[in-house]
N, C-alpha and C positions, 0 to 999 in steps of 0.2 A: 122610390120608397126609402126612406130610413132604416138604419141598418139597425136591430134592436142593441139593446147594451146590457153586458150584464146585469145580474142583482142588481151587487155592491153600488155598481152605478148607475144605476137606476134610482137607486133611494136618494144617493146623494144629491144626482140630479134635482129630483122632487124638493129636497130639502134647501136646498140654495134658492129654484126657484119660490116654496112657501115661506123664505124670509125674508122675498124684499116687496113686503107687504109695502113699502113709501116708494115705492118705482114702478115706471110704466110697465106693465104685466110684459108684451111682448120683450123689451130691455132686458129685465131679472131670465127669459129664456134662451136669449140671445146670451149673456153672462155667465150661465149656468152651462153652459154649452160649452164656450172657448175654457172655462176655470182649468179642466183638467189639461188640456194643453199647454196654458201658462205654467202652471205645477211645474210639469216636466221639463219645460224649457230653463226655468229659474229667472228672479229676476236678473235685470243687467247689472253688471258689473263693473265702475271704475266709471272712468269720461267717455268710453264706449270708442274709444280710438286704437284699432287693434295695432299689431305687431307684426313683422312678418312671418309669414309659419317656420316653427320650426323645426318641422320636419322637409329634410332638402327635398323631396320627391313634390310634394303641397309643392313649398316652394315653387319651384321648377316648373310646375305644369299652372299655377297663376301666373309666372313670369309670361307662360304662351298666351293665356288669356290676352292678358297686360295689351303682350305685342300683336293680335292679332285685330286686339279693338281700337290700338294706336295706329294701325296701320289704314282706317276709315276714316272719311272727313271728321277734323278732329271739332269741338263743342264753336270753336271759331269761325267755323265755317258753316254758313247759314243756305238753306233754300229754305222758302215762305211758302212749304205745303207740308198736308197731313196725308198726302197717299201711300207714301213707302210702310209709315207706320202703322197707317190705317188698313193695310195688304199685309202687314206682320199679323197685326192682331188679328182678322181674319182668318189665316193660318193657323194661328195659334187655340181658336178655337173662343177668342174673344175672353180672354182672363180677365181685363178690367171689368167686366161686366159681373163678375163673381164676386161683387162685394162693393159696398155701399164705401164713400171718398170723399175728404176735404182738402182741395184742391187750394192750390198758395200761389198767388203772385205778389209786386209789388218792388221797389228798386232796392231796397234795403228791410233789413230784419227778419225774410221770408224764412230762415235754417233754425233760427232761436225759434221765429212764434212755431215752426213747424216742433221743433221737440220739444215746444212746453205742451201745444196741445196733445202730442204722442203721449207723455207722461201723466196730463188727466186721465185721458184715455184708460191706458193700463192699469191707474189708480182707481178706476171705473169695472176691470175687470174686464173690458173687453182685447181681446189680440189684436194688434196694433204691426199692419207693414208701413215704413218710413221710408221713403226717395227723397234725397235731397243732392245737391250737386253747388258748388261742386266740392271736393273730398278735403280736408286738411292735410291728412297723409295717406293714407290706403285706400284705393278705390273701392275696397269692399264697404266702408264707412256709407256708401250713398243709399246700401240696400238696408235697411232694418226690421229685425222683426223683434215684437218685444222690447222694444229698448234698445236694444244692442244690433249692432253689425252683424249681417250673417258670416258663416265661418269661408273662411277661404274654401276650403274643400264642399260646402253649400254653392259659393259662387261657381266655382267652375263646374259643379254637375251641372247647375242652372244655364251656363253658358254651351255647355257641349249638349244638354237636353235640346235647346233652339235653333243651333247651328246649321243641321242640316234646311229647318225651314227658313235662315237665315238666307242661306245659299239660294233657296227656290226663289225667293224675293228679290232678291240683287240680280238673279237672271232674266226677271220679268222688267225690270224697272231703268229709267234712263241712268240712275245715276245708284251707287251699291248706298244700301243704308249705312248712317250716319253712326260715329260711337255712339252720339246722345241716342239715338234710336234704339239702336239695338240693346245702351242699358236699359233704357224706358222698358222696352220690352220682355227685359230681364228680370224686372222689377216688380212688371205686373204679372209676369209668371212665376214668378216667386210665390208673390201674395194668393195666390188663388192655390197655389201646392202646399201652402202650409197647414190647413188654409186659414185668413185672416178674418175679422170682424169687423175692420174699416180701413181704407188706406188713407194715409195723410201726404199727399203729394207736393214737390215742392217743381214750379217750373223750371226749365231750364234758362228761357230768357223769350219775354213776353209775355202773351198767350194766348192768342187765336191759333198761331201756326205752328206754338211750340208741342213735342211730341207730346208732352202728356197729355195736352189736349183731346186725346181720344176716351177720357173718361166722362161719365156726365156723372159731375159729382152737385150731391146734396146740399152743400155747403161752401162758398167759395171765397177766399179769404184776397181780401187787396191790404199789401202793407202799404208804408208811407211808400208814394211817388215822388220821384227826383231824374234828373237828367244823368242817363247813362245809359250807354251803347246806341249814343245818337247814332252812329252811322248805321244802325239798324232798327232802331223804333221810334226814331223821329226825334225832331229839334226841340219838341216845346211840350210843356206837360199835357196840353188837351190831347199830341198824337203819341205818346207815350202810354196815356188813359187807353187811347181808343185801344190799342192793341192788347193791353193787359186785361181790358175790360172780354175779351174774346172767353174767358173761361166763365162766365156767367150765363149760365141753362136757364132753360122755363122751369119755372114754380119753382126755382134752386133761395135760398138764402146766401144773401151778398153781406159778409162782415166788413166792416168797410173801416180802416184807421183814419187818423183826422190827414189831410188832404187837400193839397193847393186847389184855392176853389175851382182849377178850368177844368183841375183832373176830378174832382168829384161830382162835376155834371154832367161829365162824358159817361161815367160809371152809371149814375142816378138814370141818366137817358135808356142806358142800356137796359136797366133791372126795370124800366117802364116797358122797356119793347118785348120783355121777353115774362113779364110777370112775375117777377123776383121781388122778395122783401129783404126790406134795407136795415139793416140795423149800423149806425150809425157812432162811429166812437165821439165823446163829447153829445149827443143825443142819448142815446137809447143804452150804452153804457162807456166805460173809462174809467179812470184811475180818479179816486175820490181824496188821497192823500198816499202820502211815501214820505220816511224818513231816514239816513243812510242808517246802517246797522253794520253792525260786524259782521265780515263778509258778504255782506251783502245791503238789501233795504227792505221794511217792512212795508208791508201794502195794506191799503184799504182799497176794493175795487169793487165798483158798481157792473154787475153785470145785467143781461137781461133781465132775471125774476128776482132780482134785489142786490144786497150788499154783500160782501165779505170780507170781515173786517180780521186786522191781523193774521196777513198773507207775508209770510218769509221768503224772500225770492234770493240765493245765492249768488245772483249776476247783477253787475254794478252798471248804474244810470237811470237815468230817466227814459231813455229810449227801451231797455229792456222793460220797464214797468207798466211803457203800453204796448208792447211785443205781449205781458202778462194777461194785460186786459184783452186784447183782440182772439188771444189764444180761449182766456175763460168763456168769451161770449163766442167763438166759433163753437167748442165743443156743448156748451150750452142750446145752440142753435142744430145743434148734432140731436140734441137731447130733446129736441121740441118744446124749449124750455122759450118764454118769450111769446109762443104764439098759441101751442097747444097747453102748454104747461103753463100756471101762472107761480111759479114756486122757483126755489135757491137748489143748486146742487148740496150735495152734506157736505157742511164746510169743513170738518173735520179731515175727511178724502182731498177736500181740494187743497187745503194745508199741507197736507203730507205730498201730494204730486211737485204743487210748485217747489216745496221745501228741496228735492230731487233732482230739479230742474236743473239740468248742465249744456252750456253751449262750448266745447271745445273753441280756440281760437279767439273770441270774443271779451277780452277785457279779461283774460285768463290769467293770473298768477305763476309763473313756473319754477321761481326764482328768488330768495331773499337775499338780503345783505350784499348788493346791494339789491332791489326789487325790480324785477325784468317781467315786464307786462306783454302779451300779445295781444294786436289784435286785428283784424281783419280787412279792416276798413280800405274801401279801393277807392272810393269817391268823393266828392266832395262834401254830398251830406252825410256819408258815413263815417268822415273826418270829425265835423264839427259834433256829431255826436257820442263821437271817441271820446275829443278833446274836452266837450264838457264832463264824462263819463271818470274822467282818470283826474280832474282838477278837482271834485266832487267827492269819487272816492275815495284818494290816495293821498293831497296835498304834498305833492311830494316840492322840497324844496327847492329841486332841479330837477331838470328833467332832461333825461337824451334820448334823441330820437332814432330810432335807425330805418331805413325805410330804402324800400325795393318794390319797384312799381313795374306794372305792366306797358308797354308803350301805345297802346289804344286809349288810354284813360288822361280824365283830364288831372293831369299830374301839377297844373300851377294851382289849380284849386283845391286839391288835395293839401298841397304843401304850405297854402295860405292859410289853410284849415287848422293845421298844428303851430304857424309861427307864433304865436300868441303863448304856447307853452313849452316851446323846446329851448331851450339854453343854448344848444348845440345839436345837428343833424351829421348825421353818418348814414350815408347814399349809399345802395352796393344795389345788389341783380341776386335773384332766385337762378334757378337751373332752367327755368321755361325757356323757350325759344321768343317765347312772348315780351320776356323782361325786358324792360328799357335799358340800352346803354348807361353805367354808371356816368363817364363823364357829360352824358346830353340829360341824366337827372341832375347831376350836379350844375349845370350851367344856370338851370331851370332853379336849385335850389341857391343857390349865389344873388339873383337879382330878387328871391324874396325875402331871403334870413340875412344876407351882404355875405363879405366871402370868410371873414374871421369866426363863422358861425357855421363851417360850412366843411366837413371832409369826407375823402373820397376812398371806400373801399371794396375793391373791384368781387373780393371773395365776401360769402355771408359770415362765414364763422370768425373771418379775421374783423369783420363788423361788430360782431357782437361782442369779439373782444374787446374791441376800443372803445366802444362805447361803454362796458360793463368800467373799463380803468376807467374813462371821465368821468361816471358817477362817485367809484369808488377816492377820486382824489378829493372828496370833501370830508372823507373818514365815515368809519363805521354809524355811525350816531345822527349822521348830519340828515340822513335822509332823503338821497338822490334815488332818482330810479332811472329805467331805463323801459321805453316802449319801441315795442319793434313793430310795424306795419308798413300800410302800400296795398298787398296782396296775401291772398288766403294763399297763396304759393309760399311766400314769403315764409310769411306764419307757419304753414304746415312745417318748413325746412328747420323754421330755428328751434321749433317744438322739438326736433328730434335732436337737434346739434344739443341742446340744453338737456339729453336727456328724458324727453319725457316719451314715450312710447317706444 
């Protein structure tokens, strides 16, 4: 039974629900319900990339967190089952199940479209939990509720609330759960203590056997497909497909981005065998026009139950614009809009979400005089999507590169992906264990750029100096910039060398 509620909020309830006389009656109850939560919470604040606490004590006791989830198979480390997780969340008393999910695969884009749709969401009135992974700089960045990062001191109760059923789990099972697991499970016990209104999930990597897989979400998003992490989800986009395609439920709606046709018939087969409806980017909706703007580029974008026109989107490219679109017609598809609903969301709301929209790490700004770009890009399509992304927005008249890569990735097509627009490349390594040797990138970037095009700096921050001088030797005026990629490691690192968090 329902707990009654004062007067005061009792009326108010009534009154939010008797004013959304143009919205599905159940929605405006559901709305009316989370409002006074959101209240209390505030909106978010800033690019949502916190800081470390500080207060030493916080501090100190997320440092144990930190290390005691570093000390489990770390995200690189793969077994292709759901039972550890699936024996958490039993334990746990089944928290995914406390709340309706739009579930996110695909090789690239999945953390943007995940917080644009987080941002209708909210702009929508409903309470919003975010997972995405992996972190730019704070591990707390993957949990969100509201917009923003939960607070250090939320994380670690979160983490010492499940510990002990941690512990019962790792004693029954061959092998101890995973960090990715145990965030997973952090995650969705989060969301159901807050409690939320919808979770927006982003995979870890796949999706049949990745852990979030344990939710059966509503609505389930495939971004663009491309080749990475072959040594774990196959060579070629049909087995790439088949495995991402693992997060599509019966009678779920499948958002589907435009798509090498092997990977979208694998998808299409799926959403047959299991009774899913297809909405289709380039079909059923998509980007109808964009032109670059200041800070950003204006949209016109078809979604489901029509158009909307003069959409502001702060994030620069063409790839972000249909990150925009996949995002407007997931939440749309949220909304029953398309099948049940023949009608637009209010596009006034929808303005104001994307207007808000922020992807830390992504084609980010940090930096003027000279202009120092981050961006995240680890792959090859995420390269060429960079590269036309920054030629498009910035024209800048030179450009330097700096770039620190992970040594699992295909690093000659990464690099082939920017030689077209760097002037000059400055190679260096992040702090991961993972980073490639600088001199085995520099070898690699030698035979694509030749070697006069080409130096080597084994530290980041002595990278970003050098390269921030070669932009600057064309003088203030001339218009060089400097982008730094490879890795959302990378990125996260220089984000803070430059100051920003």
């Amino acid at each position: 039974m329902s707990e009654e509620r004062p007067q005061n909020e009792s009326d108010e309830f009534d009154e939010i629900v008797g004013a959304e006389t143009d919205r599905d009656p159940d929605l405006a109850v559901i709305e009316a319900g989370s409002r006074t939560l959101r209240a209390q919470s505030g909106p978010p604040q800033g690019d949502g990339i916190p800081s470390r606490p500080a207060d030493p004590e916080v501090d100190r006791a997320l440092r144990e967190v930190e290390s005691a989830l570093a000390g489990r198979w770390p995200e690189t480390k793969l077994d292709p089952s759901l039972v550890r997780i699936e024996a958490l969340m039993d334990i746990l008393g089944s928290p995914q199940r406390a709340y309706p999910s739009i579930h996110i695969t695909g090789t690239n884009g999945k953390t943007s479209t995940a917080r644009m749709i987080e941002s209708l969401l909210g702009a929508f009135e409903l309470r919003t939990g975010r997972y995405t992974s992996p972190h730019v700089q704070s591990i707390t960045e993957r949990i969100s509720l509201d917009g923003a990062p939960i607070s250090a001191e939320r994380f670690i109760e979160t983490y010492q609330d499940i510990q002990p059923y941690l512990e019962m789990v790792d004693a029954q099972q061959e092998h101890r759960l995973s960090f990715f697991e145990v965030l997973t499970g952090m995650a969705y016990a989060a969301f159901a203590d807050a409690p939320v209104d919808i979770a927006v999930v982003e995979v870890g990597m796949g999706g049949s056997w990745d852990a979030t897989n344990v939710i059966d979400a509503g609505v389930a998003v495939i971004t663009p497909i491309s080749l990475d992490h072959t040594d774990r989800l196959g060579t070629t986009p049909e087995q790439i497909a088949t495995e991402k395609a693992g997060i599509v439920k019966q009678d779920a709606t499948v958002v589907l981005a435009q798509q090498p046709v092997e990977a979208a018939s694998v998808v299409l087969k799926r959403a047959v065998e299991v009774d899913a409806t297809v909405a289709r980017e380039g079909m059923e909706f998509g980007v109808l026009s964009r032109e670059v703007a200041v800070g950003g580029q204006l949209l016109t974008l078809r979604g489901l139950g029509g158009e909307y026109p003069d959409v502001f989107l702060p994030l620069h490219g063409a790839h972000q614009a249909h990150n925009a679109a996949v995002a407007l017609a997931a939440v749309e598809a949220f909304f029953g809009i398309g099948t049940q609903h023949a009608r637009t969301l209010d596009i006034d709301t929808v303005r104001s979400a994307f207007a808000s929209a922020t992807s830390p790490g992504r084609m980010e700004v940090v930096r003027r005089s000279p202009t120092v770009v981050l961006d995240a890009a680890h792959n090859p399509a995420g390269a060429r999507a960079a590269a036309e992304a920054v030629t498009e927005s910035f024209g800048f008249s030179r450009l330097v590169g700096v770039v620190g890569a992970s040594d699992d990735k295909d690093v000659r097509g990464l690099l082939e992906a920017f030689e077209p627009i760097f002037a000059e490349v400055v190679v260096t390594r992040n702090s991961s264990h993972r980073a490639m040797d600088p001199d085995e990138l520099a070898a690699v970037a030698v035979e694509v750029f030749g070697p006069d095009r080409v130096q080597v700096e084994p530290r980041l921050d002595d990278a970003l100096e050098e390269a921030i001088t070669l932009a600057e030797e064309e003088g203030e005026y001339a218009g060089a910039g400097v982008l730094v990629t490879g890795s959302v490691i990378t990125v996260g690192e220089a984000r803070l060398l430059l100051g920003k968090g």
